[in-house]
ROSE-4610 file (N, C-alpha, C; in Angstrom, 1 decimal, always signed):
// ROSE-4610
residu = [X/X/X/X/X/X/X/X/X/X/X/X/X/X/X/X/X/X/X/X/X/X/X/X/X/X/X/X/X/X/X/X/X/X/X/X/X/X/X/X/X/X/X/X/X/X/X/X/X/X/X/X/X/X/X/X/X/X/X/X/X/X/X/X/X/X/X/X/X/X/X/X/X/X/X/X/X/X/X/X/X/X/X/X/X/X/X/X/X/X/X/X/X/X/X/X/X/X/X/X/X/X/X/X/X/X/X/X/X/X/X/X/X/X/X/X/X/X/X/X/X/X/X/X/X/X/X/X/X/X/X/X/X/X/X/X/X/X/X/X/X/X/X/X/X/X/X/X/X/X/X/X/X/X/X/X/X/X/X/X/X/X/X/X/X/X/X/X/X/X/X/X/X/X/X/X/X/X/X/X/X/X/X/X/X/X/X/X/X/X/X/X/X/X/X/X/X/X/X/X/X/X/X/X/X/X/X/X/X/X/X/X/X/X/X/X/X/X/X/X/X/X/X/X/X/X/X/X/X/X/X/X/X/X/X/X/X/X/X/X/X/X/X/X/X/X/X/X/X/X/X/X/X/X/X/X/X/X/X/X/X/X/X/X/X/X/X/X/X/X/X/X/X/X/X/X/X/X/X/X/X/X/X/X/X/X/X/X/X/X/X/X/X/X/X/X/X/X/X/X/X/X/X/X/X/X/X/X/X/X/X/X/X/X/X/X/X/X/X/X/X/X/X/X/X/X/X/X/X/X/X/X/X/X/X/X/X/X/X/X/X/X/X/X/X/X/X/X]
num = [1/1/1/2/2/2/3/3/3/4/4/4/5/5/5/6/6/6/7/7/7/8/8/8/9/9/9/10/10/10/11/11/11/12/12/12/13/13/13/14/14/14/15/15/15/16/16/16/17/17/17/18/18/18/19/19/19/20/20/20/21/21/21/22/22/22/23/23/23/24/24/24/25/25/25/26/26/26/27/27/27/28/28/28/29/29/29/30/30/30/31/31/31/32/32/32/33/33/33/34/34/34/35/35/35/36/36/36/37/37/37/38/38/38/39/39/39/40/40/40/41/41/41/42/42/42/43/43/43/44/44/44/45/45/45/46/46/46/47/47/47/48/48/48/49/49/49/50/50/50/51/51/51/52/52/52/53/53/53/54/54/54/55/55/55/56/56/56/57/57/57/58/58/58/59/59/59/60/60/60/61/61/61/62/62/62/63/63/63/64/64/64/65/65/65/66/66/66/67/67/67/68/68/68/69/69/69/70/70/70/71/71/71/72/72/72/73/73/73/74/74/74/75/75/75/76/76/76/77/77/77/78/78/78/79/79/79/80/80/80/81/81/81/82/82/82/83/83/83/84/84/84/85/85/85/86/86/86/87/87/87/88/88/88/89/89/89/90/90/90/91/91/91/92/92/92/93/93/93/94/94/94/95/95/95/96/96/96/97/97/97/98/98/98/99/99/99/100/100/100/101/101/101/102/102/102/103/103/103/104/104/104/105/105/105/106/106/106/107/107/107/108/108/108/109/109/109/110/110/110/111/111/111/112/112/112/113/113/113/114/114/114/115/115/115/116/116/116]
x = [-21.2/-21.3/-21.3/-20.8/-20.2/-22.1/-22.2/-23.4/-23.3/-22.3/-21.9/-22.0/-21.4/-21.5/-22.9/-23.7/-24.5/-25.9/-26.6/-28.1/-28.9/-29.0/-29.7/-31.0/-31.9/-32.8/-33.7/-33.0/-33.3/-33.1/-32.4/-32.5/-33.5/-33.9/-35.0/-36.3/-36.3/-37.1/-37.6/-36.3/-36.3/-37.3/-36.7/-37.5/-38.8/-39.6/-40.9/-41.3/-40.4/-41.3/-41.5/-40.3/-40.3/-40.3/-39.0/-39.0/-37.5/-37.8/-36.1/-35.4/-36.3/-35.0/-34.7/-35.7/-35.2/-33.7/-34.1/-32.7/-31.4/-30.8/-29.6/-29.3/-30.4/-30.2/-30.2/-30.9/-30.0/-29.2/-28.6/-27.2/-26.1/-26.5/-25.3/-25.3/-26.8/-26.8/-25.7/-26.2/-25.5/-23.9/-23.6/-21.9/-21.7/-22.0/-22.1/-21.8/-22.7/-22.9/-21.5/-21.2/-20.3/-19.3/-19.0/-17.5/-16.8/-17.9/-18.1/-18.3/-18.5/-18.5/-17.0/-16.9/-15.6/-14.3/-14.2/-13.1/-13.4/-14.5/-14.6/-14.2/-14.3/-13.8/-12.5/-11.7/-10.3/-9.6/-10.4/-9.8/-9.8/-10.3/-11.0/-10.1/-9.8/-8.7/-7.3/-7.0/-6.0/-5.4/-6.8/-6.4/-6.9/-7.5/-7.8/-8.6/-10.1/-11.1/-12.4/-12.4/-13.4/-14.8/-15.3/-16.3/-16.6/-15.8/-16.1/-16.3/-15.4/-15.4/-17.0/-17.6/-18.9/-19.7/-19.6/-21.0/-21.0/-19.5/-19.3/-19.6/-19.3/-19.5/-20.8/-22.0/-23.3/-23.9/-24.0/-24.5/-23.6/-22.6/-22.5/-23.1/-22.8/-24.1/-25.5/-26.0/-27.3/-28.0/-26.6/-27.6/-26.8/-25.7/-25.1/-26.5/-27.0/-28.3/-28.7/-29.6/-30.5/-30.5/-29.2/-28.6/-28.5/-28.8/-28.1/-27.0/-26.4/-24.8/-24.3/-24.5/-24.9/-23.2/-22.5/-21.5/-20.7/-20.7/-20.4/-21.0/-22.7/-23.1/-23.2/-22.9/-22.7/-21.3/-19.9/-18.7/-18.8/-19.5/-20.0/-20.8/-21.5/-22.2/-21.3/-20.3/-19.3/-18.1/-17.7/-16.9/-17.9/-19.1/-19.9/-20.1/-20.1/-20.2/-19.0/-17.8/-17.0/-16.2/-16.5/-16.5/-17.4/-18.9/-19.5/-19.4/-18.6/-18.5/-16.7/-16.2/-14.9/-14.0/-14.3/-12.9/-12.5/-11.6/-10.9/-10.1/-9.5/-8.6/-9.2/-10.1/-11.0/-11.7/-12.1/-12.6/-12.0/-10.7/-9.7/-9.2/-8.9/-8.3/-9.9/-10.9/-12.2/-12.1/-12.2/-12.4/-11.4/-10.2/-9.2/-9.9/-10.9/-11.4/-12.3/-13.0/-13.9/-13.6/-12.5/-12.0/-11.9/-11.7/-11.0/-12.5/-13.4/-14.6/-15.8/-15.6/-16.5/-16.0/-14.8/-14.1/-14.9/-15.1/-15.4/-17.3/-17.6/-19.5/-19.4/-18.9/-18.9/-19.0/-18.1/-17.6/-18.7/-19.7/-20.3/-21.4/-21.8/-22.9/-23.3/-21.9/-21.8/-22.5/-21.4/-21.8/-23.4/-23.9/-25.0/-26.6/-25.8/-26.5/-26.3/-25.1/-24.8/-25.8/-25.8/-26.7/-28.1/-29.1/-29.9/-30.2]
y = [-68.2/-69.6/-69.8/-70.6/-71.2/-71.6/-71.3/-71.4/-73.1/-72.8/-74.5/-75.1/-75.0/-76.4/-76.7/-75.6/-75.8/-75.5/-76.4/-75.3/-75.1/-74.0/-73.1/-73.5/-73.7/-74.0/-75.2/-76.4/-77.6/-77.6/-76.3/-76.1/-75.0/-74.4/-73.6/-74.3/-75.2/-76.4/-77.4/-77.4/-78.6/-77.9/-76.4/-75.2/-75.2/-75.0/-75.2/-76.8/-77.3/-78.7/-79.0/-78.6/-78.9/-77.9/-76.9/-75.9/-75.1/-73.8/-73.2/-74.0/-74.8/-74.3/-76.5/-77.1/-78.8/-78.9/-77.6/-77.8/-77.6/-77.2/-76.8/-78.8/-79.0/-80.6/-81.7/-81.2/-82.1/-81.5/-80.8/-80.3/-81.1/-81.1/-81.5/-82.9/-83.8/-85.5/-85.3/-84.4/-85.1/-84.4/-83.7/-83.5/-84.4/-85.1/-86.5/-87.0/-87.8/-89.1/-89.3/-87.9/-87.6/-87.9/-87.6/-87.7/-89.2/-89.8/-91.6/-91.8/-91.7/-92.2/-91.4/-90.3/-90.3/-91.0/-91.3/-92.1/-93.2/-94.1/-95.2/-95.2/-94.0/-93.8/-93.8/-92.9/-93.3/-94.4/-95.3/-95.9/-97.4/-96.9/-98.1/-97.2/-96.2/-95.4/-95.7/-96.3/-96.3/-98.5/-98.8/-100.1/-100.4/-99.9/-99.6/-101.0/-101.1/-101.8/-101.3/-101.6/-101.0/-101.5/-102.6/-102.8/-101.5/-101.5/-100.6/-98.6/-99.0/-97.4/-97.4/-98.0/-98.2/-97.9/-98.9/-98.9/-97.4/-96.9/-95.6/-94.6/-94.3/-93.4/-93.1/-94.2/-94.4/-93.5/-93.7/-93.9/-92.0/-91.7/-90.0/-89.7/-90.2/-89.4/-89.2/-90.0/-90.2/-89.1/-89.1/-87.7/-87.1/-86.2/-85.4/-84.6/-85.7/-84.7/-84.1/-85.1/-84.7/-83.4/-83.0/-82.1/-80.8/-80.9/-79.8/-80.1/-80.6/-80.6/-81.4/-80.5/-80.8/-81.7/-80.9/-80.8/-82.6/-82.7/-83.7/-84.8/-85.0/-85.6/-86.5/-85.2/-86.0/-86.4/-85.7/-86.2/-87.7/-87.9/-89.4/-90.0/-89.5/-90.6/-90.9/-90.0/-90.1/-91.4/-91.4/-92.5/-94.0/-94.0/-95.5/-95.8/-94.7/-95.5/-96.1/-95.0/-95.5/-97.1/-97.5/-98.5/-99.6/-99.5/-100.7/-100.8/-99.8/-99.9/-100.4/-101.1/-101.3/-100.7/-99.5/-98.3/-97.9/-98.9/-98.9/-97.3/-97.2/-96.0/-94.5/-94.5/-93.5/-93.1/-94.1/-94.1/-93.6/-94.5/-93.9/-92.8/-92.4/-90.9/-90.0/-90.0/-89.1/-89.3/-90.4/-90.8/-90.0/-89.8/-89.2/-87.5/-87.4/-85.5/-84.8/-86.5/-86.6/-85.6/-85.9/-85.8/-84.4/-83.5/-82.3/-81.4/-82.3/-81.5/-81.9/-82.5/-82.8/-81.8/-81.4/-80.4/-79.3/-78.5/-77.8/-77.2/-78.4/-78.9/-78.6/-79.2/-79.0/-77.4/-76.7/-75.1/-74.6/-74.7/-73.7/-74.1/-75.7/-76.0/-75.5/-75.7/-74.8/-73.4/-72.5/-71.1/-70.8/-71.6/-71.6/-71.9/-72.8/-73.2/-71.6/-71.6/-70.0/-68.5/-68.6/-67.6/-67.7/-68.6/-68.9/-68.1]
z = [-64.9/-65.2/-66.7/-66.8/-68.6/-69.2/-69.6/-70.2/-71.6/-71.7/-72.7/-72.0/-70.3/-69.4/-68.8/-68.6/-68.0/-69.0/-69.4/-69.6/-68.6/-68.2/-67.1/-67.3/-68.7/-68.7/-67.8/-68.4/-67.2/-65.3/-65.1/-64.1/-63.3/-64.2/-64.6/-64.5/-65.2/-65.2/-64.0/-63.2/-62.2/-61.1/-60.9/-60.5/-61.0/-61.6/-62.0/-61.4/-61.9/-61.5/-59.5/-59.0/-57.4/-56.2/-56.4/-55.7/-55.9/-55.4/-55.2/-54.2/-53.0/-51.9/-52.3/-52.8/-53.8/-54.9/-55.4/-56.3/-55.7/-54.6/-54.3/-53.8/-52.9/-53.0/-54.1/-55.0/-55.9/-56.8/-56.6/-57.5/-56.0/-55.1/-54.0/-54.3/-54.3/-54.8/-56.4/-57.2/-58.3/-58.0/-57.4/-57.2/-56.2/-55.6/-54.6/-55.8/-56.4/-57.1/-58.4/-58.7/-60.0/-59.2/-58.2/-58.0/-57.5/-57.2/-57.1/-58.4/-59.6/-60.7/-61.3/-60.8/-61.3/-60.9/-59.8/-59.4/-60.0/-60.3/-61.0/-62.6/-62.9/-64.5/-64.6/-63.7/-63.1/-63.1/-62.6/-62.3/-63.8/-64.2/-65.5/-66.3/-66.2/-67.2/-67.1/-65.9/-65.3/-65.7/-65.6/-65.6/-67.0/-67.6/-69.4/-68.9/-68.4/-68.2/-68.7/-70.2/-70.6/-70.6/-69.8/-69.2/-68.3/-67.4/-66.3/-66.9/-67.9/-68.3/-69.0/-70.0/-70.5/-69.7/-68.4/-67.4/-66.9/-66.4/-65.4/-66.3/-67.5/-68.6/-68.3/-68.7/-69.1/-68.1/-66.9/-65.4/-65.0/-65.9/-65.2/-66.5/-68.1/-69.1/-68.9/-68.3/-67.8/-66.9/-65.4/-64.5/-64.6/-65.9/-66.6/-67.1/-67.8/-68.5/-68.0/-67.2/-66.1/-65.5/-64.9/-64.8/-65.0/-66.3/-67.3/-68.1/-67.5/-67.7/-68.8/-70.1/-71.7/-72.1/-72.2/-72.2/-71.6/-70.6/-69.8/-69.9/-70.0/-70.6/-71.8/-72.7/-74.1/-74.9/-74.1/-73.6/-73.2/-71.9/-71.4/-72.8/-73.1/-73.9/-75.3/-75.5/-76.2/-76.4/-75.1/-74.2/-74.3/-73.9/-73.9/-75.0/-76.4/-77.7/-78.4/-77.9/-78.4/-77.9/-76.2/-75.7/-76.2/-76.7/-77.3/-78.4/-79.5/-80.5/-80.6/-79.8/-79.5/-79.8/-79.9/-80.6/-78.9/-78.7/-77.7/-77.5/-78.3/-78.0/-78.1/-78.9/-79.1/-77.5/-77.0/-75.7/-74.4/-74.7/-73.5/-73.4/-75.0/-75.2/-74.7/-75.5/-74.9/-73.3/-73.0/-71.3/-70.4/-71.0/-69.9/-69.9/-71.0/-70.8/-69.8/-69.5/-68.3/-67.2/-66.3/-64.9/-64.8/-66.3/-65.5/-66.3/-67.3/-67.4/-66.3/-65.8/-64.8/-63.6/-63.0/-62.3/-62.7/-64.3/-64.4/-64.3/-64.7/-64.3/-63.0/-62.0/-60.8/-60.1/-60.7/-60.2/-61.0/-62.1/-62.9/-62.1/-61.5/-60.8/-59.2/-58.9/-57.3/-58.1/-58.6/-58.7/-58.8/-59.7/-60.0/-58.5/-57.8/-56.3/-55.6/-55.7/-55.1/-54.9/-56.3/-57.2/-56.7/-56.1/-55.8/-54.4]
């Protein structure tokens, strides 16, 4: 597992805080929830809606963190600043990096469920 994508620590963490056999479910809620926010990023990419891109950005940086998932998270939180700070293009171009790093969060997060 990519250790940039993931910090192992917070999931280390989540462990300490709840249980071994708690984290595999929520790594499956947050690859659930990501991939509903990713089509919604998609799709705000597609129709250059940057309301939508802001909110959806926000909302995967958020339980990106949460996550671990340093990388993607602060990619997203990258995208929402550039959206409220109206650097339209800055956004879209960051926003299109989303879809295929989130692909990769996904596979280092599986592996990592795996490994358990």
């Amino acid at each position: 597992m990519s250790d940039s994508l993931i910090d192992t620590q917070v999931l280390d963490q989540m462990v300490a805080d709840t249980s071994a056999e708690v984290l595999p479910m929520l790594i499956d809620a947050f690859l659930e929830e990501s991939a509903t926010r990713m089509s919604e990023i998609e799709s705000a990419l597609t129709t250059q809606d940057v309301k939508l891109l802001e909110f959806e950005s926000h909302t995967l940086g958020s339980t990106a963190l949460a996550m671990g998932a340093r990388s993607l998270g602060n990619l997203s939180r990258a995208v929402e600043a550039h959206c409220i700070n109206g650097q339209l293009e800055q956004a879209f171009s960051k926003g299109a990096n989303l879809p295929p790093l989130l692909i990769q969060t996904r596979d280092a997060l599986e592996e990592h469920k795996n490994s358990l």
